[in-house]
Structures are given as structure tokens and as C-alpha cells.
C-alpha positions in Angstrom: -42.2 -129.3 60.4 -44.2 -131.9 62.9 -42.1 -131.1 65.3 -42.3 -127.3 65.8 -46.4 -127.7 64.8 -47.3 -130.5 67.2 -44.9 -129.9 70.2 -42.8 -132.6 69.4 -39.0 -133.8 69.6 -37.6 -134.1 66.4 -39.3 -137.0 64.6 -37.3 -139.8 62.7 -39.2 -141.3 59.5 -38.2 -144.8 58.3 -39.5 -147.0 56.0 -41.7 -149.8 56.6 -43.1 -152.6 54.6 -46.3 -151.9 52.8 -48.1 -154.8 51.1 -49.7 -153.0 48.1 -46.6 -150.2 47.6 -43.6 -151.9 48.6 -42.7 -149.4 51.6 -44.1 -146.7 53.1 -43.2 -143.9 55.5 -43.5 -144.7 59.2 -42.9 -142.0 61.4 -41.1 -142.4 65.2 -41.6 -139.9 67.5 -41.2 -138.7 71.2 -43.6 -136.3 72.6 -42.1 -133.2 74.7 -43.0 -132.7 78.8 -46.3 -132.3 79.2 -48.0 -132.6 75.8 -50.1 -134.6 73.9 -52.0 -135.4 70.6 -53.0 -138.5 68.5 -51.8 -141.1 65.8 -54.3 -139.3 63.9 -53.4 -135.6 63.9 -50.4 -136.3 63.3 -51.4 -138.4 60.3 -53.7 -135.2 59.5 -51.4 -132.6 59.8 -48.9 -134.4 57.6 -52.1 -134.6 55.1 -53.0 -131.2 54.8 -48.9 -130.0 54.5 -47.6 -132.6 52.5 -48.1 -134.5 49.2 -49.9 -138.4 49.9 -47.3 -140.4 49.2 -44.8 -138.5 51.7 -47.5 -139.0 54.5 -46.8 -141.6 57.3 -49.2 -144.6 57.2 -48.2 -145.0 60.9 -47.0 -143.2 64.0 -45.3 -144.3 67.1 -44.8 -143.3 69.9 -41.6 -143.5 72.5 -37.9 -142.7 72.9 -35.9 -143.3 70.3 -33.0 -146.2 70.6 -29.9 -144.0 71.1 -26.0 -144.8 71.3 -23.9 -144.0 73.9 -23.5 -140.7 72.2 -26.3 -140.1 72.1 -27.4 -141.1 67.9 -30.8 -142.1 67.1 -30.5 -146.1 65.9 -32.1 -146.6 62.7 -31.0 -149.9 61.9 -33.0 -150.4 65.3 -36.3 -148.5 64.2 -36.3 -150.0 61.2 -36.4 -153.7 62.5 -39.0 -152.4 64.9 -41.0 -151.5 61.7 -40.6 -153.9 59.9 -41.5 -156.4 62.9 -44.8 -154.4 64.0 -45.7 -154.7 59.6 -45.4 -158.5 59.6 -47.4 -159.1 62.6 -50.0 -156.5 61.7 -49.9 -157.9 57.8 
């Protein structure tokens, strides 16, 4: 749904660490040629489409760690979050 709204390679959404809730969505994505937009529309347009507790709390931006095959890392996003959460905490 972001992707086809906000020109927008397929996003990944992980978990991250969340002092008050436990975890909370974090959302990793990589822009397409030549377009841009914000943290905060994407945070918007996940407001207005989807219910609060579904809605990233963050949003970054970049390429995706990949294999050789070419499969998006998780275990690697998700030590990226929860690294960015402790120093940000």
C-alpha cells in the first residue's frame, strides 16, 4: 500500500524497541529514481489508511541489506533498529 501510493520500492516493517509499548513498527524503505517525500508523509499516509497501532513510529531511508540472491536481511534491519532505539532512547 506505501509503496504503490508514495512511489516507493516495496517497504520492509520490523519491529523496534519502544520504551512505553514494548515494540513498535519501524518501517525501511528505498525510494524509486527520481522521487521523493518525507519521514512525515509517510508517517501521514500510514495515519489516515491504517489503524494507530499499525503506524510506523519511524522511517528510514536506504537500500535494504540483501544476500547474494538477492533477500532482504532482516536479522540485519532489525539490529539496525534496535541500535538507532538505544541510542536515540
Amino acid at each position: 500500500m506505501i509503496a504503490v501510493e508514495q512511489g516507493l520500492a516495496p517497504p520492509l516493517v520490523i519491529d523496534a524497541p519502544d520504551p512505553k509499548w514494548g515494540e513498535t513498527p519501524c518501517a525501511f524503505v528505498e525510494l524509486k529514481q527520481g522521487r521523493t517525500t518525507t519521514e512525515e508523509e509517510i508517517i501521514a499516509f500510514c495515519k489516515s489508511r491504517l489503524a494507530g497501532f499499525k503506524t510506523p513510529r519511524k522511517v528510514v531511508f536506504g537500500e535494504a541489506p540483501k544476500t547474494s540472491v538477492g533477500k532482504i536481511q532482516k536479522y540485519a534491519l532489525r539490529a539496525q533498529a534496535h541500535s538507532r532505539e538505544a541510542i536515540d532512547l
